[in-house]
C-alpha positions as CSV (number, residue, x, y, z in Angstrom):
1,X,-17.1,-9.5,29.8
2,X,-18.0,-12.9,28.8
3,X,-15.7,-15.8,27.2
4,X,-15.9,-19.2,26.2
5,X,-15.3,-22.4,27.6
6,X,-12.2,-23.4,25.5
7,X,-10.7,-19.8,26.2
8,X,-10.9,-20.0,29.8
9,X,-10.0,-23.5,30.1
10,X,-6.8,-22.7,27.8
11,X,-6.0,-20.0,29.7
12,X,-5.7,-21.6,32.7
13,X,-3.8,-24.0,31.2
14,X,-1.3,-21.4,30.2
15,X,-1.3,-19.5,33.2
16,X,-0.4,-22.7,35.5
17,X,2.6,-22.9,33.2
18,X,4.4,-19.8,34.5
19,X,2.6,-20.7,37.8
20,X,-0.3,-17.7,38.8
21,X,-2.3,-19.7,41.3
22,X,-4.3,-16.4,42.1
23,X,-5.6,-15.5,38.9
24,X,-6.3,-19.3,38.3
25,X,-8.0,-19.3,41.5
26,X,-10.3,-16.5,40.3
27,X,-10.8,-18.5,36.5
28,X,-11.4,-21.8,38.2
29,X,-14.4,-19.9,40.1
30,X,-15.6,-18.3,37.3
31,X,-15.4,-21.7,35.7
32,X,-17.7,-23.1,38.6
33,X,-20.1,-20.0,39.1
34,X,-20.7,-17.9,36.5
35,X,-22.0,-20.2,33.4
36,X,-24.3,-18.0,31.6
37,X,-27.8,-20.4,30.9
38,X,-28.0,-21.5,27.6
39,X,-31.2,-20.9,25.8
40,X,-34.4,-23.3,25.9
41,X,-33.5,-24.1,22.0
42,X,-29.6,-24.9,22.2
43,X,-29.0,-28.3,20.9
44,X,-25.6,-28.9,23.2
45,X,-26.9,-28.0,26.2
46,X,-24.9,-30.0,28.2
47,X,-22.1,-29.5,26.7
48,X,-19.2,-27.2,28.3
49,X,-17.2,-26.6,25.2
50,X,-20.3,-24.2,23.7
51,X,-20.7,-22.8,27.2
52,X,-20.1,-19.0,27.9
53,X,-19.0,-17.9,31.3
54,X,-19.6,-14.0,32.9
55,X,-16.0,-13.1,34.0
56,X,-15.8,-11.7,37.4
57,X,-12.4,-9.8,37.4
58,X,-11.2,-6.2,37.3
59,X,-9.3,-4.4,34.4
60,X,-5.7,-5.1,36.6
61,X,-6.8,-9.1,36.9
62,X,-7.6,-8.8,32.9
63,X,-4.8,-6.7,31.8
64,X,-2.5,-9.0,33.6
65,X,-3.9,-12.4,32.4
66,X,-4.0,-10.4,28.9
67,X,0.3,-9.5,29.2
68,X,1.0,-13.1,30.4
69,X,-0.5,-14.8,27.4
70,X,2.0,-11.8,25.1
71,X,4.9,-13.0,27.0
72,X,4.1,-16.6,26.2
73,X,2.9,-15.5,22.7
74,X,6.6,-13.9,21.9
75,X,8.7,-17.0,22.8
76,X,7.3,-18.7,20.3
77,X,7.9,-16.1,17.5
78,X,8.7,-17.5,14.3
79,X,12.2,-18.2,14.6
80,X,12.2,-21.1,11.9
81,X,11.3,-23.7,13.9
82,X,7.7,-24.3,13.5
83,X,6.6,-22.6,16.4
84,X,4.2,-20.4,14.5
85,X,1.0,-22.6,15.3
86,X,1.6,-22.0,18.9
87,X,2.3,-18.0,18.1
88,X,-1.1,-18.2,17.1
89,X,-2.6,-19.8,19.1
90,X,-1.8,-17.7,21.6
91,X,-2.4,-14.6,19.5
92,X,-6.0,-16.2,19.7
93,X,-6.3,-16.3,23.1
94,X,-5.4,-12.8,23.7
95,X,-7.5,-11.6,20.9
96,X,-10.4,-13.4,22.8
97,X,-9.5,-11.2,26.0
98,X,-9.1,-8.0,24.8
């Protein structure tokens, strides 16, 4: 499985907001480790945010990370307050782990 700078980094993000140190543990090190070498021709090569990263986790790490972001993803459930951008938002993120 490989994905994206901006969806791992995001996803840390959200999972240090309901406080899972292990599974950030394991995204930090991904983060660090696994950055798959952009080609010879890439324009941005040092640039992290068009950087893809092999993820090093099993299907329970995965699944778990994946019904996190759904729990977030439901609080903000259009209620009428605006919170749809953030529903999304997260909707992305999960779509981008699956």
């Amino acid at each position: 499985m490989t994905i994206n700078y901006v969806t791992l980094t995001n996803t840390i993000k959200a999972l240090s907001e309901v406080g899972k140190v292990k599974l950030i543990d394991k995204l930090l090190d991904n983060l660090q480790h696994n950055e798959i070498p952009k080609s010879e021709r890439h324009n941005k090569k040092k640039d992290l945010t068009t950087s893809y990263f092999a993820i090093d986790l099993n299907d329970n790490e995965v699944n778990e990370i994946i019904r996190i972001l759904e729990e977030i993803q439901l609080k903000f459930l259009d209620d009428g307050d605006g919170n749809d951008q953030k529903y999304y938002y997260y909707l992305e993120l999960i779509d981008n782990w699956i």
